[in-house]
C-alpha positions in Angstrom: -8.2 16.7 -7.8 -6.6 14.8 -10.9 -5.3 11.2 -10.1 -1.5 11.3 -8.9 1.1 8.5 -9.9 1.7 6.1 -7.5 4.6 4.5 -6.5 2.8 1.0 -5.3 1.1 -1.3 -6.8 -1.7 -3.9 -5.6 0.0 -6.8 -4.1 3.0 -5.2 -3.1 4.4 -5.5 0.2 5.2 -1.9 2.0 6.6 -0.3 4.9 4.3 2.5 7.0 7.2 5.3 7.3 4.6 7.8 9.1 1.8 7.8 11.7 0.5 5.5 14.4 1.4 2.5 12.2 5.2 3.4 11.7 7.3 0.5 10.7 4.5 -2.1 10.1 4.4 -4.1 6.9 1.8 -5.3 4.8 0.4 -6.1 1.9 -1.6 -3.2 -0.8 -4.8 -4.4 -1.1 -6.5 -1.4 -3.1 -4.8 1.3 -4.4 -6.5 4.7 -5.3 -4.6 7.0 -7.4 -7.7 9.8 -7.9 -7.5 10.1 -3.7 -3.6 9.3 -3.9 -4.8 6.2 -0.7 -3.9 3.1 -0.4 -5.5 0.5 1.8 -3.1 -2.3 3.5 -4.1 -5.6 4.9 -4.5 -5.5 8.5 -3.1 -2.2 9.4 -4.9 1.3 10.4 -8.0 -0.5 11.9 -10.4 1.7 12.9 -14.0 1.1 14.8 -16.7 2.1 12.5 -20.5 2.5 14.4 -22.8 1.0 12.2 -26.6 0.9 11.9 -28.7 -2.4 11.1 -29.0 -2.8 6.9 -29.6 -5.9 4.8 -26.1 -6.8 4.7 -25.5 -6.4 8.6 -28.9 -7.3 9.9 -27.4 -6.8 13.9 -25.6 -3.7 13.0 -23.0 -2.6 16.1 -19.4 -1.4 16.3 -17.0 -3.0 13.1 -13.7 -3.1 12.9 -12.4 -2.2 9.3 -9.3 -1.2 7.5 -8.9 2.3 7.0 -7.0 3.8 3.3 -3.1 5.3 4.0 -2.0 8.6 2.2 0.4 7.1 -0.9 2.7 9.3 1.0 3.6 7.7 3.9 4.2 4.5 2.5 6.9 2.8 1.0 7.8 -0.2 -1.3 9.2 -3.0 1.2 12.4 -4.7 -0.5 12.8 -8.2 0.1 16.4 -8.6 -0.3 17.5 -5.7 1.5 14.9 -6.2 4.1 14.5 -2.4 3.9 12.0 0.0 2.7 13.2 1.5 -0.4 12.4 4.0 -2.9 11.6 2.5 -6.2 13.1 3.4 -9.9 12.3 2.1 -13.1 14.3 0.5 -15.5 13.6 -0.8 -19.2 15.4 -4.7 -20.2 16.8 -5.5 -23.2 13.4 -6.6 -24.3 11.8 -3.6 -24.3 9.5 -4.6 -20.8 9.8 -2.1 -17.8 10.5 -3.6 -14.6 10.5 -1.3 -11.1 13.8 -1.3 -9.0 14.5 -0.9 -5.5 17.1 1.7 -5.5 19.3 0.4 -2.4 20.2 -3.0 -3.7 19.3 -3.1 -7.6 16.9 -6.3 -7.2 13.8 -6.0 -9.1 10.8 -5.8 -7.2 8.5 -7.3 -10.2 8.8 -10.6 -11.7 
């Protein structure tokens, strides 16, 4: 499987639009375009049954963050307070800055 664009960036906040999670916000904290995932802080916790190793000498049940399909996620406009699909747009100075499609704020600063 070749890496897939990606609509979100690390740092940005989004909106879950599908699955347990739906309608939770958070922020990206990994994006991975080659599995088209994304992992978001504090959302799709799941219990992972670990053995004993050097860096978790008691080993036991952890709780972790689990990686969303790019899919069922979307960019989280601030100024609409919406989730929004996201367009790109080139200034006068030749920069490209991303766009959220409802209101025409910019979503990068």
């Amino acid at each position: 499987m070749s890496a897939q664009k990606v609509h979100v960036k690390n740092g940005d906040m989004v909106m879950v639009i599908a699955g347990k999670e739906k309608g939770k916000t958070g922020k990206v904290n990994l994006v991975m375009p080659d599995k088209g995932r994304v992992l978001v802080e504090g959302l799709n916790i799941v219990k992972r049954h670990t053995r004993p190793s050097r860096t978790n000498s008691s080993g036991g049940i952890i709780e972790k963050e689990a990686p969303f399909a790019v899919s069922n996620v979307m960019v989280f406009c601030k100024s609409c307070n919406k989730a929004a699909r996201v367009g790109n747009r080139i200034l006068d100075d030749g920069s490209k800055v991303r766009f959220c499609k409802k209101c025409q704020a910019t979503l990068d600063k």
